[in-house]
C-alpha angles and dihedrals in degrees: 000000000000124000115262086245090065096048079054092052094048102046092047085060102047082050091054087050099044083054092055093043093052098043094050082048087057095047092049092057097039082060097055089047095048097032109123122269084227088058096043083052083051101054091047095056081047095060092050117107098196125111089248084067083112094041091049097048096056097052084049091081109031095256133032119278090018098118083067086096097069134055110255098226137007089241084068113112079214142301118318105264120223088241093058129107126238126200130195115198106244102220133178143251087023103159115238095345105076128046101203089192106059089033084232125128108244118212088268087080086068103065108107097039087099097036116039104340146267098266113221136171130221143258098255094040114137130238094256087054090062095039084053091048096048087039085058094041093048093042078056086063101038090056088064104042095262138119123234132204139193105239105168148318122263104215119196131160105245090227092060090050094055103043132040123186079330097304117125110244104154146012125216119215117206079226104174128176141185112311089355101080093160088057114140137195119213104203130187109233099195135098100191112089088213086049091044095053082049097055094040093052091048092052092048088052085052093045101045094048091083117029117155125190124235092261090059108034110085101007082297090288085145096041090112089063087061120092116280106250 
């Protein structure tokens, strides 16, 4: 039996826990009932699956990128930091948007920057986050009736992809969903359709300076996903 000194011990430690426990429990709802009406307005333009997500996002705020202050969901590890990497799974065939001959993204991969999202993932995302994302990607295809192959990784500072010679081209959501915590959305933030074939071309230069094939990225933990030779 233990000594009455060490149930002392112990219940002054599960007190100690339970104190922790309730306190971290008040500041979580203090900070649903305090939270912001614009980020509340953010998180709901977030949780939409239309092609006006984009759309949606930027009047959130009051001006496009502006969300970037809060954190998306309340699943997010934090905001996307500019030093942070993003990747962008590299898959084939993708229609009008790979060359799998030259290895480089073509302006296709864009497309949905201005309407949902590029989905990313960050830099600290795990393994299983990128088995769930090309698992996604490859259910997509066999939908369809397609394969679908791992071909690389696109790998891009999120700094870089949001701002070009000072000039604002991007935003960069801290998006994250069930079992993928280190999700990210890549979102357009102009208006203009000149505006918009400038950013898209800058973010594609961006995009297309560090892709590493499945063999190399990770060690090449993800290189059976790629196309047999």
């Amino acid at each position: 039996m233990p000594s009455s000194a060490t149930k002392n011990t112990l219940e002054k430690a599960l007190h100690s826990r339970a104190e922790a426990f309730r306190n971290l429990c008040g500041k979580f709802f203090s900070y649903l009932l305090l939270e912001p009406d614009v980020c509340r307005l953010c998180r709901q333009a977030f949780s939409s699956e239309a092609d006006s997500r984009v759309s949606e996002v930027n009047s959130a705020a009051g001006s496009p990128g502006a969300c970037e202050i809060y954190k998306a969901t309340l699943l997010s590890p934090g905001r996307v930091k500019n030093a942070e990497n993003l990747h962008y799974l590299v898959t084939e065939p993708q229609d009008q948007a790979f060359d799998l001959r030259s290895g480089k993204l073509l302006g296709g991969v864009l497309l949905q920057l201005d309407k949902k999202g590029l989905s990313v993932l960050r830099q600290n995302a795990s393994d299983h986050e990128f088995e769930i994302t090309f698992d996604l990607l490859k259910e997509a295809s066999r939908k369809r009736d397609k394969d679908r192959f791992w071909h690389s990784v696109a790998t891009m500072p999120a700094g870089d992809v949001r701002e070009k010679d000072g000039e604002k081209i991007a935003a960069v959501y801290d998006t994250s969903v069930k079992d993928r915590r280190h999700h990210a959305d890549i979102m357009g933030v102009s208006t203009d359709r000149k505006q918009k074939e400038r950013h898209k071309k800058a973010i594609l230069d961006i995009m297309n300076l560090s892709i590493s094939s499945t063999a190399e990225f990770r060690g090449g933990v993800f290189a059976h996903h790629a196309r047999s030779a």
